[in-house]
DRENDO-1510 file (C-alpha; in Angstrom, 1 decimal, always signed):
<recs>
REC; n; res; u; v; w
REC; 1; UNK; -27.1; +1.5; +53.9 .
REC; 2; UNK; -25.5; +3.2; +51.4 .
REC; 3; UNK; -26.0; +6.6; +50.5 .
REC; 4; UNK; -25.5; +8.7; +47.1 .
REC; 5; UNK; -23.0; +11.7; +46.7 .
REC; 6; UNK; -24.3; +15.1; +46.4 .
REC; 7; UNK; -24.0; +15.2; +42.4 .
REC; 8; UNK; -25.0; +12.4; +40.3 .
REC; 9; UNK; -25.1; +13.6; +36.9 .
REC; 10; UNK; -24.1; +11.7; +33.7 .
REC; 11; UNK; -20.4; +12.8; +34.1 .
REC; 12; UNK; -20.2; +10.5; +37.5 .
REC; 13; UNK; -22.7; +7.9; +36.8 .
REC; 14; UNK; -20.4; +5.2; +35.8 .
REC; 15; UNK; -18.5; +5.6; +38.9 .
REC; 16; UNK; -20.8; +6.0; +41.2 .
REC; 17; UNK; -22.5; +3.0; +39.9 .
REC; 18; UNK; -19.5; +0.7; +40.8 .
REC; 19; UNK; -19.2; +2.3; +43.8 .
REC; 20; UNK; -22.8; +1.4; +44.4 .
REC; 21; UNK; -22.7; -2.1; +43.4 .
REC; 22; UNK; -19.6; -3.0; +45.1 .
REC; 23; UNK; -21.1; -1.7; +48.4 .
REC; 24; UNK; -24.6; -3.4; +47.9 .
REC; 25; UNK; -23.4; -6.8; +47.2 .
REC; 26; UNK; -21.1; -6.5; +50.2 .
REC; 27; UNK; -24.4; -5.9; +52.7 .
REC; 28; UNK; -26.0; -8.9; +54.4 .
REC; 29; UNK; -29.6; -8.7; +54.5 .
REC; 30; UNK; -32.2; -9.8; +52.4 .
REC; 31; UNK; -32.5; -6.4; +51.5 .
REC; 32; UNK; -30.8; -3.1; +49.8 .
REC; 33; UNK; -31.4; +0.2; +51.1 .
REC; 34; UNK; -29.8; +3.3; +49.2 .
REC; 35; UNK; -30.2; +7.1; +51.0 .
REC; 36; UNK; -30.8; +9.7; +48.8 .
REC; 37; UNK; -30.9; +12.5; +50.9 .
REC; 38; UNK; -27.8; +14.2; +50.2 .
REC; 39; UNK; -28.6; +14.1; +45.9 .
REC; 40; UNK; -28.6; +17.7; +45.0 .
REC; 41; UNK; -27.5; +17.7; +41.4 .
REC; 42; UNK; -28.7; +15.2; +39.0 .
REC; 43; UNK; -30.2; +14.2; +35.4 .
REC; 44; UNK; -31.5; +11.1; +34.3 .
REC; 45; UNK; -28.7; +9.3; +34.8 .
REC; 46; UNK; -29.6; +9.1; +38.6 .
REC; 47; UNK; -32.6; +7.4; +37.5 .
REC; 48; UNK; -30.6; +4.8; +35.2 .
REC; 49; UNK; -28.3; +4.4; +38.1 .
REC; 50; UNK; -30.7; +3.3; +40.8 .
REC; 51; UNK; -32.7; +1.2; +38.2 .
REC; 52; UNK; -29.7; -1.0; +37.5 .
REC; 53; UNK; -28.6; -1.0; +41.2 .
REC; 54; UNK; -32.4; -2.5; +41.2 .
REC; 55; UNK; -31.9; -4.8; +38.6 .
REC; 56; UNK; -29.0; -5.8; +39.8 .
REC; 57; UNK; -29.7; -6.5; +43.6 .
REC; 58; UNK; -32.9; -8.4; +42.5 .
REC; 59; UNK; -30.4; -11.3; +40.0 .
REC; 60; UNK; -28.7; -11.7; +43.6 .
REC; 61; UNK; -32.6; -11.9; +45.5 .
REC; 62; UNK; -32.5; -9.2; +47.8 .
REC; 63; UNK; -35.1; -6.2; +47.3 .
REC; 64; UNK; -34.0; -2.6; +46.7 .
REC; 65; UNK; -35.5; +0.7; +47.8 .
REC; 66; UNK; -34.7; +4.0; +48.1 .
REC; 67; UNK; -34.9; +6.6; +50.6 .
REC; 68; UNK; -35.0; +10.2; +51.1 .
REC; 69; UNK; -35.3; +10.6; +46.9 .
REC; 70; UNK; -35.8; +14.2; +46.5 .
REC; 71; UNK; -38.7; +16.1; +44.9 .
REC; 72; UNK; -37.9; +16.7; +41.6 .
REC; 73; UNK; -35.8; +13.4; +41.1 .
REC; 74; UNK; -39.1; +11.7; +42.4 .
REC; 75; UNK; -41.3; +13.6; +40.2 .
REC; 76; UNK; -38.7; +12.5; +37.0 .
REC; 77; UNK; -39.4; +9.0; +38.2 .
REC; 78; UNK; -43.3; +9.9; +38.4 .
REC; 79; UNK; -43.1; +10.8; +34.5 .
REC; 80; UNK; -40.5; +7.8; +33.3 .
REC; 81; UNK; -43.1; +5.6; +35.5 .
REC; 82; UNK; -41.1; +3.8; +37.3 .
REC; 83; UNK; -41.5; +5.7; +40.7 .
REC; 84; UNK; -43.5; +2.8; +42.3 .
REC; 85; UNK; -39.5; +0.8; +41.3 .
REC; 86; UNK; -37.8; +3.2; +44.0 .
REC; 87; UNK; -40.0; +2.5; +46.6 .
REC; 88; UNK; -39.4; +3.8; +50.1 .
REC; 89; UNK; -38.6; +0.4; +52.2 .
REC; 90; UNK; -41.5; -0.7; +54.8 .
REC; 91; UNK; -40.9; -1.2; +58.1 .
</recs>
């Protein structure tokens, strides 16, 4: 499991995204697992970044979640709609 970097604004988001993808792809397992836990600055572009680690891990068939997505970024997902995207993985 990977896990996100306490600041994920839109200054890092390019780089973090790599970061991201490189490690995802590298996982075995049918499915992708980010932790969230330790995002404590962040815009939008945290959204964008976990929606195309999404997209991206689903092209290669493996499901994505998130976990530990704080509050607020949760709420922000609420309102763009695409919470129920970010889903918590299910034991």
């Amino acid at each position: 499991m990977l896990s996100l970097p306490a600041e994920l604004t839109h200054r890092q988001a390019n780089s973090v995204l790599a970061v991201l993808l490189q490690g995802l792809r590298a996982e075995n397992g049918s499915q992708a697992v980010v932790n969230a836990s330790a995002l404590q600055v962040f815009d939008t572009s945290a959204l964008a970044v976990l929606l195309e680690c999404r997209r991206q891990m689903l092209a290669t068939q493996k499901t994505f979640a998130v976990q530990g997505l704080p509050s607020a970024l949760t709420g922000m997902a609420v309102l763009y709609g695409v919470d129920t995207l970010l889903a918590a993985p299910t034991a």
